[in-house]
Backbone bond lengths (Angstrom), bond angles and torsions (degrees), N, CA, C in turn:
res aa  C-N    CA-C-N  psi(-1)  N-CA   C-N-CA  omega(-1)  CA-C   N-CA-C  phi
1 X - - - 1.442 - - 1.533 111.10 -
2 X 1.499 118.44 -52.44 1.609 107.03 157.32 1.352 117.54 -40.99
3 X 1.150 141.89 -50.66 1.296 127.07 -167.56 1.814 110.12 -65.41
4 X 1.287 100.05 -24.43 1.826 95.89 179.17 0.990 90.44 -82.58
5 X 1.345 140.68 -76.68 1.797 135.18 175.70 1.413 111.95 1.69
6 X 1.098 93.83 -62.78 2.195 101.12 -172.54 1.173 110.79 -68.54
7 X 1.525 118.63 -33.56 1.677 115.90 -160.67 1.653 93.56 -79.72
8 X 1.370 97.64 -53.12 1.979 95.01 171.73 1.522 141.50 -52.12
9 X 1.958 91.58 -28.73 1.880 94.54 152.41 1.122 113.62 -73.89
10 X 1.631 146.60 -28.38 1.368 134.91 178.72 0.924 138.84 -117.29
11 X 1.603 98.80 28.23 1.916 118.83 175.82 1.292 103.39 -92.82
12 X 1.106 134.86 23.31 1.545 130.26 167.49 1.231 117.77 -138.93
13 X 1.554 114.46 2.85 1.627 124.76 135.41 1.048 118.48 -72.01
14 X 1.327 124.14 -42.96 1.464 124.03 -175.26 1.595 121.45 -67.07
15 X 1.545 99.50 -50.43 1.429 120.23 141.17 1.537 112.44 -6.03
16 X 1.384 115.02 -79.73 1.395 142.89 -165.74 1.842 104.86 -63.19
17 X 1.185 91.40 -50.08 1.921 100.14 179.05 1.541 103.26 -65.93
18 X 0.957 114.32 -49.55 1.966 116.95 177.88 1.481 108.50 -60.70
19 X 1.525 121.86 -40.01 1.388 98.78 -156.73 2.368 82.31 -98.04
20 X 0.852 133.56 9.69 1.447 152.95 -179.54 1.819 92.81 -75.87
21 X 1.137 95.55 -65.02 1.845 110.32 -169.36 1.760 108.33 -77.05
22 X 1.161 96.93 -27.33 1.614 84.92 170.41 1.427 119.65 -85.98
23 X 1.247 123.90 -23.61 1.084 130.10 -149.94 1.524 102.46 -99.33
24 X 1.977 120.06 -25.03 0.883 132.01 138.49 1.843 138.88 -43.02
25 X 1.337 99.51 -39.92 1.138 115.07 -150.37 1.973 94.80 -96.10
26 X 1.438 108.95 -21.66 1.588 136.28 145.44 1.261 117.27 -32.11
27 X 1.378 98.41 -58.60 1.742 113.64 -162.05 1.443 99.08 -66.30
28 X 1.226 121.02 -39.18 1.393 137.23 -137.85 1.817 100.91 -100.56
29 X 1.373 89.54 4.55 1.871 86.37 -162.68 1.386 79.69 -137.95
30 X 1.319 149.94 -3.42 1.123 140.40 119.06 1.393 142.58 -26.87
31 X 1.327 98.64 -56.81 1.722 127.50 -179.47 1.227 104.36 -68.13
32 X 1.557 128.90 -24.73 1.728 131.83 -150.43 1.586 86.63 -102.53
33 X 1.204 142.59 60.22 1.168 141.82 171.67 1.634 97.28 -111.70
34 X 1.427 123.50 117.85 1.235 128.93 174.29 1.738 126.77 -124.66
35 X 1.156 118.57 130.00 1.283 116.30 -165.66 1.684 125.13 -53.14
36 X 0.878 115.15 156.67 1.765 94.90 -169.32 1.491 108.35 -126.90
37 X 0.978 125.91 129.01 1.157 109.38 168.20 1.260 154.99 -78.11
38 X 1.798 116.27 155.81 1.232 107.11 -177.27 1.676 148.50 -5.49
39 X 1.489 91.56 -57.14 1.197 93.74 -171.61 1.795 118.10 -92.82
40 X 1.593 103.65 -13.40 1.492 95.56 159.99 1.286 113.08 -87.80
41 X 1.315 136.02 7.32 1.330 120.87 161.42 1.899 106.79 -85.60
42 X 1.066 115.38 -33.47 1.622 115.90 168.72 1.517 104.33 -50.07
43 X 1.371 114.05 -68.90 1.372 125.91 177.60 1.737 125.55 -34.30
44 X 1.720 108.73 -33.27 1.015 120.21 154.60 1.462 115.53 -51.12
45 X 1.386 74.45 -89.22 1.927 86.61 -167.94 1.818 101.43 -37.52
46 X 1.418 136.28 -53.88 1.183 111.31 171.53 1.758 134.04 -20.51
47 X 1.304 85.50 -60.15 1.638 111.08 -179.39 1.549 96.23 -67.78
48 X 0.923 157.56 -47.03 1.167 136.45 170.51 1.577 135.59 -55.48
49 X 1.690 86.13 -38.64 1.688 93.30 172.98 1.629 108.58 -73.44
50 X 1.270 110.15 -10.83 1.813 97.45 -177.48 1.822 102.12 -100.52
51 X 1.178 110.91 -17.83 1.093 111.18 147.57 1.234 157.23 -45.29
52 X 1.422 105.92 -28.07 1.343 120.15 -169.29 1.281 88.26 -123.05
53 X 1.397 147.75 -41.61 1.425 132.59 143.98 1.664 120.89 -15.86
54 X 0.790 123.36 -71.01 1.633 150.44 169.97 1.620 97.65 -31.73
55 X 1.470 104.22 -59.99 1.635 100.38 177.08 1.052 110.91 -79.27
56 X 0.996 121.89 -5.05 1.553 107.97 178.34 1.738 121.02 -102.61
57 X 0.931 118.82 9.86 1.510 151.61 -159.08 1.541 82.14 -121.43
58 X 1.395 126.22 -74.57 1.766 113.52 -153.38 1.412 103.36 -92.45
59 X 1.531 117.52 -3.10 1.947 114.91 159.73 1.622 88.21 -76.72
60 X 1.045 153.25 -71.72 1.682 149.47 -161.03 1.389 109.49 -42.36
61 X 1.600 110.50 -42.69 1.324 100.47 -178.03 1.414 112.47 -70.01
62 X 1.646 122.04 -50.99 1.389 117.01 -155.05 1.705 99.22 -74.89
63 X 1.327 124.20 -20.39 1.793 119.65 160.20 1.784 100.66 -53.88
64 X 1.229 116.89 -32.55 1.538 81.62 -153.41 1.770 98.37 -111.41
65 X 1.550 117.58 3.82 1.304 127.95 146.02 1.706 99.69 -68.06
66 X 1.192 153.61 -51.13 1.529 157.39 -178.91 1.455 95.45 -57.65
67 X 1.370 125.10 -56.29 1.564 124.05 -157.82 1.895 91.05 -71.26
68 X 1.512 111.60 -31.50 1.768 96.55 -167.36 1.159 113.59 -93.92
69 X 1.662 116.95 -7.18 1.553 124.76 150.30 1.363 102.30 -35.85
70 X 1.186 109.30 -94.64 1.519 144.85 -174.65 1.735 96.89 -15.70
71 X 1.129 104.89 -63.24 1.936 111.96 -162.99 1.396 93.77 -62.96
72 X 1.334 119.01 -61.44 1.870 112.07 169.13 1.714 117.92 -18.51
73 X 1.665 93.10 -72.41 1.615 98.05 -175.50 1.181 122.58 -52.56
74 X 1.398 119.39 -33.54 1.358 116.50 167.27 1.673 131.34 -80.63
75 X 1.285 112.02 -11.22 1.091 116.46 165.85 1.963 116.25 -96.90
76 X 0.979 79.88 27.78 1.960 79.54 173.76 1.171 108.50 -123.34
């Protein structure tokens, strides 16, 4: 029963130190915002546009593997 006694007087320091360090550790991951450059933002957007190409190429296929399901089942 002492040991719950103690943990319950100093769970709301500890409390206090955790939400202290996060709230710090917040600030700090705020501040770390750094400018990027040009050309990896081009480099992005590249990669995205071949990206979404890419999906859109392997959504076409599995429709038209689905569409030649389909023509099978109905022709049997």
């Amino acid at each position: 029963m002492k040991i719950m006694n103690s943990v319950k007087k100093y769970a709301t320091r500890v409390n206090a130190v955790k939400t202290a360090a996060a709230t710090g550790l917040m600030a700090l991951a705020v501040g770390a915002n750094a400018a990027v450059p040009a050309e990896v933002t081009s480099a992005l957007t590249d990669a995205k546009a071949d990206a979404l190409s890419v999906g859109g190429i392997v959504l076409g296929i599995i429709v038209s593997i689905f569409a030649l399901m389909l023509i099978r089942r109905v022709l049997k």
